[in-house]
N, C-alpha and C positions, 0 to 999 in steps of 0.2 A: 597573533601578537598578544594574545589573553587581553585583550582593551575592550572598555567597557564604556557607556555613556560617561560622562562626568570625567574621565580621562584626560590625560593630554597625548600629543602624538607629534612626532617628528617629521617635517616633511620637507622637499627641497624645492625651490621655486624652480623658473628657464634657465637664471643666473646659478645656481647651486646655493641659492640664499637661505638661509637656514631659516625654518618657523614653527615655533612648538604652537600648535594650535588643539582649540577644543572641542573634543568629540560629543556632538551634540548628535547624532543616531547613526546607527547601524544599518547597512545594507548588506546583502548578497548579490551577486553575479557569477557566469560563468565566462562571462567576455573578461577578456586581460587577467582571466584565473583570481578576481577576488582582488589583486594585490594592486587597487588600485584607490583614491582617497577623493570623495568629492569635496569641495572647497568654496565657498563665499565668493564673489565677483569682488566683493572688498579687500579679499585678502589681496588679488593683485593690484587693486587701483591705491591701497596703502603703500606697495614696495614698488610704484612705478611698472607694474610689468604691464605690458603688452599683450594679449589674449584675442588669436584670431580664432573665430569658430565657424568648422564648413558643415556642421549636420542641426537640425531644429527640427522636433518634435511637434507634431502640433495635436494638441485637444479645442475641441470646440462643446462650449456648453451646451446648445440643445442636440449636437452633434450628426447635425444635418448639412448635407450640402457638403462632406469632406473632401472627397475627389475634386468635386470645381475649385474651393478653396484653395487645395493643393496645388491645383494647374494654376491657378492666378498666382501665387508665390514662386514655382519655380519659373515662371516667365518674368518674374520682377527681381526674382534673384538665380539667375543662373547656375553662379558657383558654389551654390548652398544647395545639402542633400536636405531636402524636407521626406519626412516619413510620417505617417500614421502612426502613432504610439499606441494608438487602442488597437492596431492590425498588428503592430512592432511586437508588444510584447505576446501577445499567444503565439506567433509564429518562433520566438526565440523559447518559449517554454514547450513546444510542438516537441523537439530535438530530443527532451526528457523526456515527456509526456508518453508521449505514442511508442515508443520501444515497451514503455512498461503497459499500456493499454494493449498490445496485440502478442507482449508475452507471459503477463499473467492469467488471464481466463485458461486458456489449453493450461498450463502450470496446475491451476486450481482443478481445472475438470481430471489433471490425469492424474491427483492426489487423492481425490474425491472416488475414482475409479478404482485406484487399485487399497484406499481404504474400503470399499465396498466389496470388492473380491477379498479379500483378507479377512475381512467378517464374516461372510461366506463361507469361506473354507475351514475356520477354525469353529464356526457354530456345526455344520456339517460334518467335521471331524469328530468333535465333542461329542454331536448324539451318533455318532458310528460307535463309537469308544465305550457310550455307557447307555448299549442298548440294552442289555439287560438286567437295568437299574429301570430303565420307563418301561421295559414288561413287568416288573414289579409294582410301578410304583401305576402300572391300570391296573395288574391282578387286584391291587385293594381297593380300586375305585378311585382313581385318579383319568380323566380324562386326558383324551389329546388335547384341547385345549388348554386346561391345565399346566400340561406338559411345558407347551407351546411359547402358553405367556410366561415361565419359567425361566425358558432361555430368551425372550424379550427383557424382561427383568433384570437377569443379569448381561446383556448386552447393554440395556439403557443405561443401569450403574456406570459400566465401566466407559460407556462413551459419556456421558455427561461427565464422571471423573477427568475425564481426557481434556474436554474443552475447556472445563473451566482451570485447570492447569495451561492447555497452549492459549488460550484468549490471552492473559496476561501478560505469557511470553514474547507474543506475536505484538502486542500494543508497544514491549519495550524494545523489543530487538527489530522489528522492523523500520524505521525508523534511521536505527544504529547501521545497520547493513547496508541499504540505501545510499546513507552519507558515504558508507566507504566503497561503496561501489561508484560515487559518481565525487568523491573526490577529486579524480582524473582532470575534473572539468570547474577545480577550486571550490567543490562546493562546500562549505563548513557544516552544515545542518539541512536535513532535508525533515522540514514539517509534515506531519502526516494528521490529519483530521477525522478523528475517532467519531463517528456517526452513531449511537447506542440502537437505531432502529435497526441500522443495516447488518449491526453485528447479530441480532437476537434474529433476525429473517434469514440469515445465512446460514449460523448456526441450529436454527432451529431446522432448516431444512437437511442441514447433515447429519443430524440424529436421526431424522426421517428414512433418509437413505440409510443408516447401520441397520435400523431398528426393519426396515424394509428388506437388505440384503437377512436380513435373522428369519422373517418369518419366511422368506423365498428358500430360505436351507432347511428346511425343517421339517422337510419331507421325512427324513428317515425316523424321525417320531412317529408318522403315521403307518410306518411299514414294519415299527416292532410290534409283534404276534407274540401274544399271549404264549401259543401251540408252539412257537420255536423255540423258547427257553425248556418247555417240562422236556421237548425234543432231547434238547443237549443235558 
């Protein structure tokens, strides 16, 4: 409804009784798809209305002793669903949660793997390509090493170009994707909390791995021969 705190908002009592009230904070939920409006106990005791309530929350401050608690409540109140709200809510965030816990890892390891083979093949293709540029370039006293850290160099370039290109992308758009993937279940915005350590351990581990698949290709550096070029 674009509404913002300091808002007002339309809402219709039991009666259909009309009440522009105001929006004093924002929630989200996925139960009744969002489209639903918490309200003041006053707002009905001002218009006469009547409010039976069958469900109660319970928190306890030192937060001991909740199950007996509980059993003592629904033996004193029968028709009343009492719940744990500290069990209530992660069991209700479980439903999002866990689908993205058991399908992103495999997601990430199989992007991870076939950017690692990719690396691979295109370093491996590279020095097939211009071997007889690195028999030249030992004829003058260039080692394999050299060589080596050459296509490290220009592998670390272009993968560090990469990430700090998709880090930014990925902090904005994931995020955005998310939201529209679990719209379905009224969600407006889905928060995501940028960690700076976990980013720079992650990615630093995935330079690791290009920079890893680079020197594991690189065999064919060490197998161009001086004797095979004067050969050709």
């Amino acid at each position: 409804l674009k509404k913002e705190v300091g808002d007002y908002i339309t809402v219709y009592l039991a009666n259909e009784k009309r009440k522009d009230l105001l929006i004093t904070g924002i929630y989200q939920s996925y139960y009744e798809f969002g489209d639903i409006s918490r309200v003041d106990s006053s707002v009905f005791e001002e218009n006469s209305e009547d409010v039976s309530y069958n469900h109660i929350s319970i928190y306890l401050k030192d937060g001991k002793e909740r199950s007996e608690f509980i059993k003592d409540m629904e033996t004193a109140l029968p028709e009343i669903n009492i719940m744990d709200r500290e069990e209530e809510f992660p069991s209700i965030m479980s439903m999002i949660m866990n689908p993205q816990e058991k399908a992103l890892p495999p997601v990430m390891v199989l992007v991870l793997v076939l950017g690692g083979i990719n690396i691979f093949c295109i370093v491996l293709l590279k020095n097939m390509e211009n071997w007889k540029n690195n028999c030249i370039y030992k004829s003058i006293g260039y080692s394999e090493s050299h060589l080596i850290r050459r296509s490290l160099v220009y592998v670390g370039i272009i993968a560090t170009g990469s990430l700090l290109t998709a880090i930014p992308l990925a902090i904005v758009l994931f995020p955005v994707i998310l939201t529209l993937c679990l719209s379905m279940f009224g969600m407006k915005l889905f928060p995501v909390a940028i960690i700076p350590g976990h980013l720079l351990l992650a990615n630093g581990l995935i330079l690791l791995l290009f920079l890893g698949a680079t020197l594991f290709s690189s065999g064919k550096i060490r197998e161009a021969d001086i004797r095979d070029l004067v050969q050709e």
